[in-house]
NUPAPA-742223 format. One record per residue: x, y, z of N, C-alpha, C, O in turn; residue in one letter. Coordinates in pm, whole numbers, plus 50000, padded with zeros to 5 digits. Example, Ala and Ser with C-alpha at 12.3 -4.5 7.8 and 13.67 -1.06 7.14 Angstrom:
% NUPAPA-742223
513194943150780512304955050780513204967050780514244966850846a 512854977550708513674989450714512905000350787513415011450804s 
% end
This chain:
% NUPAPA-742223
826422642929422827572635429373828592645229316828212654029239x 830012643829354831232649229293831992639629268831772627629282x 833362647429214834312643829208835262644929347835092652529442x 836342634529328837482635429411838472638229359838802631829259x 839422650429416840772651329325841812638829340842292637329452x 842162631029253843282618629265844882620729280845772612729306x 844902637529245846302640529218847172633829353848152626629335x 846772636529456847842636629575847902623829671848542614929615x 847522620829773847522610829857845902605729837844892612829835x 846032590429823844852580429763843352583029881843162580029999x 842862587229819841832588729896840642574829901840222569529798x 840292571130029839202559030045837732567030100837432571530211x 836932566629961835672573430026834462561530044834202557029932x 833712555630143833132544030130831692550530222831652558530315x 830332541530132829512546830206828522533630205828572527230100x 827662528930304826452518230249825342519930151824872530730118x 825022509530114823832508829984822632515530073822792520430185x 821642514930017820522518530042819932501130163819252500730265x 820552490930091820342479130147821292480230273820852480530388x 822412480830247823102481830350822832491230487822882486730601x 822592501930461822242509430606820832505230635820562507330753x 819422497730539818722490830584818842479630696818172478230798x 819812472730650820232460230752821152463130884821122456630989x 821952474330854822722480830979821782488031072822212491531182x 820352490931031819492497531135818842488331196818372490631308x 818702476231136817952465031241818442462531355817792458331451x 820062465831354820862460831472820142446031508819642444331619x 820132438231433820052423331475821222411931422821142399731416x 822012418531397823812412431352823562406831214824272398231161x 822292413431150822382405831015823262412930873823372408130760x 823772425330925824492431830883826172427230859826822431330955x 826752422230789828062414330798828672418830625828102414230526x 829342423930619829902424830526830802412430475831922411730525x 830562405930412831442393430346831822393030198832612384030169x 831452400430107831942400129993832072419829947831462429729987x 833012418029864832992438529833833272434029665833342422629619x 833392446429597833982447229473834172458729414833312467029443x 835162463229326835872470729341835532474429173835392464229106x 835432483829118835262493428971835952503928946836172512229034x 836432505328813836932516828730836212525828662836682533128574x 834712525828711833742535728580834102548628539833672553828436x 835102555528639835602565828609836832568728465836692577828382x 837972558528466839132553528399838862552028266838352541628225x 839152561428192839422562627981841242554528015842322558528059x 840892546827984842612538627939843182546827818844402547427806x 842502552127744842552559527610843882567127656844782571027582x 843812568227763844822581327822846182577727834847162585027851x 846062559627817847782556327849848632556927741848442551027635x 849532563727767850662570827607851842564627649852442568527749x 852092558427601853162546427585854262554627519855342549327546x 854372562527464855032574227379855942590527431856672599027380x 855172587127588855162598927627857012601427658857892594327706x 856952616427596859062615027628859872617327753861032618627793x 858762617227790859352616227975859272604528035858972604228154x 859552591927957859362575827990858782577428098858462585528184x 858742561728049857982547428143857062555628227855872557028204x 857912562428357857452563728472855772580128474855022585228558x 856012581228342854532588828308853712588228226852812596328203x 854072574528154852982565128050851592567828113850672572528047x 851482564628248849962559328294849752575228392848672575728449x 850492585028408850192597728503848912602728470848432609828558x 848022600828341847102608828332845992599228380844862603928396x 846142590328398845272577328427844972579228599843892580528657x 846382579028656846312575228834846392589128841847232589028931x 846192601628819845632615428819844072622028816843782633628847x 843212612228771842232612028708841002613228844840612604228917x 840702624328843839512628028960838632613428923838772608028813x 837602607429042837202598329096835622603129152835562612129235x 834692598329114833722596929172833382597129336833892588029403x 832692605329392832762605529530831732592829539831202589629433x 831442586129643830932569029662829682580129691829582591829729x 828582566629639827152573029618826122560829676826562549429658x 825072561429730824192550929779823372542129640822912530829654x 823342547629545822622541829448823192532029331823742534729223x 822802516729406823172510229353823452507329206824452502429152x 821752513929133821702509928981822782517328888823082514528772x 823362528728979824242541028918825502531028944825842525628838x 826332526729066827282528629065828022507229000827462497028963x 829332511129020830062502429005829432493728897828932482828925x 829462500228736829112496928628829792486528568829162476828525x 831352487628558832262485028563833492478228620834592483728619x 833252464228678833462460828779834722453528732834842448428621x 835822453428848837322449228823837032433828817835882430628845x 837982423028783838142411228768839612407728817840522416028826x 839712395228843841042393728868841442378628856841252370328945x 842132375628710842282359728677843772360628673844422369128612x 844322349228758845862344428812846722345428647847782351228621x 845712336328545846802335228441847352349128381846842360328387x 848612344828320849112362428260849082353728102849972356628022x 848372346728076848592340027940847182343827812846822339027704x 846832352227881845622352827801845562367227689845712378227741x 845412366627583845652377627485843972383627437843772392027349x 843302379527488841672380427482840472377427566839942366327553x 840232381727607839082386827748837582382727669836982387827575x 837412374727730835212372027655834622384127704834792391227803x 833552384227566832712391427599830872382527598830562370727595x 830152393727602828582392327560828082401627485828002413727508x 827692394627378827002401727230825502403727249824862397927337x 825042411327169823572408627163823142400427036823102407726937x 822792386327008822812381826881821682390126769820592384526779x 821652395726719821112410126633821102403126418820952410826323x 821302388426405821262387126279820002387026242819202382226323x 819602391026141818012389326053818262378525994817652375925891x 819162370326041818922348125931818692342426088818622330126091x 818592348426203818552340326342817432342226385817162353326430x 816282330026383814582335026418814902342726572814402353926582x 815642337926687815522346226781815722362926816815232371026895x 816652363126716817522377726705816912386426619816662398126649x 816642380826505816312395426376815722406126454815372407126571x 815712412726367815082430126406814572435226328814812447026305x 813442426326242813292428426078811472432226123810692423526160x 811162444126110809782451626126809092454825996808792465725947x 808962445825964808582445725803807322453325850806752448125946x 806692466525792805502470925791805102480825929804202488725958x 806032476625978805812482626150806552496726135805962504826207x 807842503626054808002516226104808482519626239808052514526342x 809542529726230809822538626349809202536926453809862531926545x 808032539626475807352539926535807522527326643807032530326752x 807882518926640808622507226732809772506926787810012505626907x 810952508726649812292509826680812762508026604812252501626512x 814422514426597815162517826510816122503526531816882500626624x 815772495626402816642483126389818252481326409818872471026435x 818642492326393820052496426406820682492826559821792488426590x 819192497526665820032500726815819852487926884820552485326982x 818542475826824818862464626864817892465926979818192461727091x 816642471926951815842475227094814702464427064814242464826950x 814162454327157812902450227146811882460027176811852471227226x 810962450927123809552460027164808552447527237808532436327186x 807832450427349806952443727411805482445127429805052453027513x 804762438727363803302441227346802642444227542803602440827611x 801962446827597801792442127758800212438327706799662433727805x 799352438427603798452433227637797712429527483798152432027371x 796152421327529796572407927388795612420027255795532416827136x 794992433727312794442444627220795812447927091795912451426973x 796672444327206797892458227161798652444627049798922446326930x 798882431427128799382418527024798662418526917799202413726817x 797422423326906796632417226814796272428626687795602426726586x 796912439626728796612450626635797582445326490798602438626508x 797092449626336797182446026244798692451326201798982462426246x 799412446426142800572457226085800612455025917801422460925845x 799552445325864799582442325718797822445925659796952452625715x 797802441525583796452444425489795522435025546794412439225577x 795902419425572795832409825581795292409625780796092409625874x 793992409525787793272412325903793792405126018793672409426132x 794462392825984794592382426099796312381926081796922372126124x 796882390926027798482392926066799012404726119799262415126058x 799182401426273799302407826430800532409326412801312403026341x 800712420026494801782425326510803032415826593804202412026589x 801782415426668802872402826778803772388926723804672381726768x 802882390026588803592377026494804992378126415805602368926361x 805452395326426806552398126391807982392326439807532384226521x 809332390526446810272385526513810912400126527811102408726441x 811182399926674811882415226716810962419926799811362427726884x 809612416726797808482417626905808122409427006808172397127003x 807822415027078807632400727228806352402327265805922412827312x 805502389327242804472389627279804222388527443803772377827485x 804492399327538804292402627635803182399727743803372400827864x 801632394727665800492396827753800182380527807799272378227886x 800932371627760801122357027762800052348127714800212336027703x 798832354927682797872346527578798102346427413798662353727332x 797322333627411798032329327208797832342427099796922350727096x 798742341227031798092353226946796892350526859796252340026866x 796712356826806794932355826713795152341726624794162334426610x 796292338126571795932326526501796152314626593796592305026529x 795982311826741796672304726814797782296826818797972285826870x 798582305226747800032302726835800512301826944800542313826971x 801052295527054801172300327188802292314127202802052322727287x 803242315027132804222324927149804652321126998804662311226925x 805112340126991805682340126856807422336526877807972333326982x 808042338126749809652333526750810702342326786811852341726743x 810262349926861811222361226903811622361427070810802364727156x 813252356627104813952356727209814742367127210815022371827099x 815412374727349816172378327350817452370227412817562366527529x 818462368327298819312362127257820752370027292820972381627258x 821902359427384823042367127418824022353227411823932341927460x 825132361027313826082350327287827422355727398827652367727413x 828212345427469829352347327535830332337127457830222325227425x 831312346427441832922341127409833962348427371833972359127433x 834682347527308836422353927220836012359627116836102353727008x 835452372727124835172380726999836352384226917836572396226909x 837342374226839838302379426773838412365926646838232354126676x 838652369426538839132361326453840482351126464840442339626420x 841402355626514842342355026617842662338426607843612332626555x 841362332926687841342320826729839992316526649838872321526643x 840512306826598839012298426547838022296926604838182299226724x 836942293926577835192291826670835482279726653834382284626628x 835822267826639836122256526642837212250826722837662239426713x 837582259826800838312257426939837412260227070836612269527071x 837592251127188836722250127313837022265127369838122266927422x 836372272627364836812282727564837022275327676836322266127717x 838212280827732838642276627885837762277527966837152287927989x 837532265028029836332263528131836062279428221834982285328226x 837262283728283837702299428358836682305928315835702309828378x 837062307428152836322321728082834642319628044833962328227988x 834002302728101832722308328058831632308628113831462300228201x 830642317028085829892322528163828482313328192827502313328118x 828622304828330827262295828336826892305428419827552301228514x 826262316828471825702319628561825322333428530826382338828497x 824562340128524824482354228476823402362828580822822356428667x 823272371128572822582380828631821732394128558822272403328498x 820202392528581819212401928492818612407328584818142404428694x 818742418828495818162426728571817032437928500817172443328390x 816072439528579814942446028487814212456028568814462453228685x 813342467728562812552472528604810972465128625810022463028551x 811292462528773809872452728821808482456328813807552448328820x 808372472028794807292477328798806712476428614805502478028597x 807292474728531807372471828410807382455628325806742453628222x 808142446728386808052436728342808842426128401809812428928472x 808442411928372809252401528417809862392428357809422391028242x 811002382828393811372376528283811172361328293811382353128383x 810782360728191810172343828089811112333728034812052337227963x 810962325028054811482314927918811612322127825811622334327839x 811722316927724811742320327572810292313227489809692316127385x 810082300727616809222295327514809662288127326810602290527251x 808522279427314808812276527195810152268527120811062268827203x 810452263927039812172260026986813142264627075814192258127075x 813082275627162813752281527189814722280427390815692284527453x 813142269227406813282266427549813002247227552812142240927614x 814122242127460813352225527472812592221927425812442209827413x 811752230427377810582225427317808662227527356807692222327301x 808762238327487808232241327635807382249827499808052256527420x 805812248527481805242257227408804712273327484804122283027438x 805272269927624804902286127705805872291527741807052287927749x 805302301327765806732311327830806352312627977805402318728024x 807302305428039807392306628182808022313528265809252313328256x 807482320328355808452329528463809182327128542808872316728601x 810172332128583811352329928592811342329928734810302335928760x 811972326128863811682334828974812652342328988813752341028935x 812172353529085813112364929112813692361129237813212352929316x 814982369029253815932364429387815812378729459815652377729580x 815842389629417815632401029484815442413529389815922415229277x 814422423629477813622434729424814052446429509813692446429626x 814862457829458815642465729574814542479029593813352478529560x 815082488529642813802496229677813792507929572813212518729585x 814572503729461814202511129300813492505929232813542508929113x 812432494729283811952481029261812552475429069812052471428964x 814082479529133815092464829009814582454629052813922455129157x 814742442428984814012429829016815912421828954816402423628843x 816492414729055817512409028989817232393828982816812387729080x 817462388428875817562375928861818712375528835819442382928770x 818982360228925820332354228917820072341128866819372334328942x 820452335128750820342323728660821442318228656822462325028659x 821482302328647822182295428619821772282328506820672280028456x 823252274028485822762269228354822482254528396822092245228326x 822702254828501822882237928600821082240228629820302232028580x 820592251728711819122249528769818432258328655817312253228644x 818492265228597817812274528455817622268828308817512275928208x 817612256228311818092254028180817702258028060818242261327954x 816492256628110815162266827972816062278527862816072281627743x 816802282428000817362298227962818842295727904819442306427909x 819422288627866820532282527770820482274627661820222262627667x 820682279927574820842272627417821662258927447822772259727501x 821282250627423821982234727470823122233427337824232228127335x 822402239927237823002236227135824492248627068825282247026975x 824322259027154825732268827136826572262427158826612256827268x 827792260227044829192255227077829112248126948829982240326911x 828152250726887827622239426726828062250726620827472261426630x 829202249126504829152262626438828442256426306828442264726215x 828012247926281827552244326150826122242526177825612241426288x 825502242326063823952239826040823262254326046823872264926031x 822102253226067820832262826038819922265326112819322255126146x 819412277326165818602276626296817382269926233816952269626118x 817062265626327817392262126502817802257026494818152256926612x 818732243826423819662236126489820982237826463821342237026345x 821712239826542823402245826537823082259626520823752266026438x 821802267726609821542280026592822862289326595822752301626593x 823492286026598824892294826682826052298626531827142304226524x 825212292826435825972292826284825942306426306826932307726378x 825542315926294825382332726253825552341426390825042352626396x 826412335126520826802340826637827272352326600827602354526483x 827342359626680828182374126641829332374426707830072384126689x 829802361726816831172359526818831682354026755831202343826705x 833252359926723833602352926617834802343326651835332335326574x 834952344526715836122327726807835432321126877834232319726851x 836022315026988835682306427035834082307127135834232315027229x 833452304227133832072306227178832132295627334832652284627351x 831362304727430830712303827611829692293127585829702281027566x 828512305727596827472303527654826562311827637826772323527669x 825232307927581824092315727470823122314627612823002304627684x 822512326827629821322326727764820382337027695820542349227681x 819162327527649817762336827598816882336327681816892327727769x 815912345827668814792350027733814102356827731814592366927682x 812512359027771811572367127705811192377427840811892378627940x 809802384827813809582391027887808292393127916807742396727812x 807622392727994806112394428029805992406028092806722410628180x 804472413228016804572427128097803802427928206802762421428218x 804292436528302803472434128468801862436728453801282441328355x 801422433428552800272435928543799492449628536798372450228485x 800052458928582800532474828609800332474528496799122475228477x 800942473728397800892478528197800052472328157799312478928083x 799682459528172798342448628137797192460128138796562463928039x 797082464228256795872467428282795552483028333794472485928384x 796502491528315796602505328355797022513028239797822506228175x 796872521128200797822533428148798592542928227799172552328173x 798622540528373798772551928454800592551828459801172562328485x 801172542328438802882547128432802982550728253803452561628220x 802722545228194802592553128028802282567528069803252574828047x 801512572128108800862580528152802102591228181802232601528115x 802972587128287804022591128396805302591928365806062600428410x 805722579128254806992574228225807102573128070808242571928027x 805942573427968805982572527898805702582627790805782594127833x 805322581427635804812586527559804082585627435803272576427445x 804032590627334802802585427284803332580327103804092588627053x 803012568627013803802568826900802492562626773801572555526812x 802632567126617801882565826555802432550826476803642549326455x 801622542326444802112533526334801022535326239799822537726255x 802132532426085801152527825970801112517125949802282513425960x 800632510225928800822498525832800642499825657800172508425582x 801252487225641801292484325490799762489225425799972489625304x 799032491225439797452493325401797042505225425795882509225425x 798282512625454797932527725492797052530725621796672542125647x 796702518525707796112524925783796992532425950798152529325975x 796362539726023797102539826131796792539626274795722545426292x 797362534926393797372531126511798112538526588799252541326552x 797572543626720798582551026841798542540426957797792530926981x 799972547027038800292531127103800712542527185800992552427118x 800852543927333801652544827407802692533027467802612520827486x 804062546827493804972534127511805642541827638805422553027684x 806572531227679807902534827773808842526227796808752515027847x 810032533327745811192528827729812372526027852812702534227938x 812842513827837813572509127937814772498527902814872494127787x 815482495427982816522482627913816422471128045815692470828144x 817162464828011817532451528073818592446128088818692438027995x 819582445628159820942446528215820922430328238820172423028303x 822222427628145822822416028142824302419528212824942430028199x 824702406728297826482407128380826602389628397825962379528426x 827812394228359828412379228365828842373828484829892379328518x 828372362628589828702364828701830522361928749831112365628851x 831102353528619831912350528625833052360828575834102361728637x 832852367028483833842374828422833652391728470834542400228483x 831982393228495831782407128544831142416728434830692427828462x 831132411228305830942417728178829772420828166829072412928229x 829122429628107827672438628143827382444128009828222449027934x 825952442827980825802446127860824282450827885823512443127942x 823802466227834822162467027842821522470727724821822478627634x 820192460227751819482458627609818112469127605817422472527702x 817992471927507816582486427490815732478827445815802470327356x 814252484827558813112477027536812082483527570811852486927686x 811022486827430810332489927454808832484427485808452474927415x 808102488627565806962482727647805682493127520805682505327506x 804962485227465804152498827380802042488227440801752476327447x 801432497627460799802491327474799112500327363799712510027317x 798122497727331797352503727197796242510327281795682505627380x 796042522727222795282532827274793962530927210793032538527236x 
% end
């Protein structure tokens, strides 16, 4: 991979996916290009100087100057950043997707009371995923029968109850869409345009899959159910494409509520702060590969100590990965850190 120089005459460098020259070698006409899309991952806007004293006409020169990525086959790398294009010129604020991250929101907190570093740094907003029920069930208090997995910010991963039979503990991963600005009240609707029923996840398949939420969090559904997958590319990404019409599990019914107290009008402590989309949670189950192997820990991973409150201590191998959220409607992309840890 290089660069392209942009200075002079526009250069078009185009090449197929890894999928794409797959389907162009079948030569059985299933190869058809019908949709493209177009990205800026290269482009710092930072660069446009509105100031500059050689007007107007070299405000943006350092911008449409700006060497360019030569086109690359690897999907998960490229077109991060993907262009949009909405008719109205009336809009002063673009939605986004948050990660909901409050410690008063049972789905969101990041509150590791007793657990330590050794999991994650509450700050970056990373889950952690048990893959099996040794590793759920290891102690993080004094108190013999309070599991780790019972924490919120942890995902009980191995899909059996934890030690006190619970079916799943209270921890979703939680994503708010709307008008991150004070600007406009949260008590005004979003334009049907700007919101996001349809989203797209994406995860490392060899690592884990994605669930309900289970619990308060899915209707009322006391399991966490899997999701199906729409396609697994040959980086084995696993993409799910969700919607809020056939997915429902996976949408807060109740986002668009700014009053009350979770769980109900969970959306009181959103981290958008105008007008609010569309809330899409979900959990994660770890593959069977981590269930029952050490051999990618082994490969991909490494090794971490916990104490607990009682001074005692536990080694866990882990390996770290995220989970790529995009808005199918707006294009907006956001990736979440997650760690996969089994008890040694």
């Amino acid at each position: 991979m290089g660069f392209l120089n942009n200075a002079g005459d526009i250069i078009l460098d185009a090449v197929l996916t890894d999928l794409g020259r797959e389907r162009l070698a079948r030569g059985d006409g299933s190869f058809k290009i019908t949709k493209f899309a177009v990205a800026d991952d290269e482009i710092d806007y930072g660069k446009y100087d509105k100031n500059n004293a050689s007007g107007s006409a070299y405000y943006d020169l350092d911008i449409l100057t700006t060497p360019i990525l030569e086109a690359f086959t690897n999907n998960i790398g490229s077109c991060k950043h993907k262009l949009m294009t909405i008719p109205r010129n009336n809009l002063l604020y673009l939605p986004v997707i948050k990660l909901v991250n409050s410690d008063s929101m049972l789905e969101g907190t990041q509150t590791f009371t007793g657990v330590g570093s050794a999991f994650s740094d509450s700050s970056t907003g990373m889950y952690v995923v048990t893959v099996d029920k040794d590793t759920s069930d290891v102690t993080y208090d004094s108190d013999p029968g309070t599991s780790i997995a019972s924490l919120t910010g942890i995902i009980k991963g191995d899909g059996a109850p934890i030690n006190d039979g619970t079916p799943n503990n209270s921890t979703a991963i939680a994503n708010d869409q709307g008008l991150d600005t004070s600007k406009i009240p949260s008590t005004f609707s979003l334009d049907a345009d700007l919101i996001e029923n349809q989203y797209m996840i994406e995860i490392d398949d060899r690592l884990g899959k994605i669930t309900t939420p289970g619990g308060v969090f899915s209707g009322g559904s006391s399991t966490m159910q899997l999701v199906d997958v729409n396609f697994v590319d040959d980086d084995r990404i696993a993409s799910y494409y969700v919607s809020k019409n056939t997915n429902t599990s996976l949408f807060d019914s109740n986002y668009g509520t700014v009053t009350g107290t979770p769980p109900t009008g969970v959306d009181a402590d959103s981290p958008i702060a105008g007008p609010r989309g569309t809330r899409l949670w979900f959990a994660i189950r770890a593959s069977l590969e981590l269930n029952t192997s050490q051999s990618l820990f082994d490969r991909l991973g490494g090794t971490a100590t916990m104490t607990n409150t009682g001074g005692g201590t536990q080694s866990f191998k882990y390996i770290d990965s995220s989970v790529r959220i995009t808005g199918v409607t707006t294009g907006y992309r956001i990736d979440i850190p997650i760690r996969f840890i089994k008890k040694v």
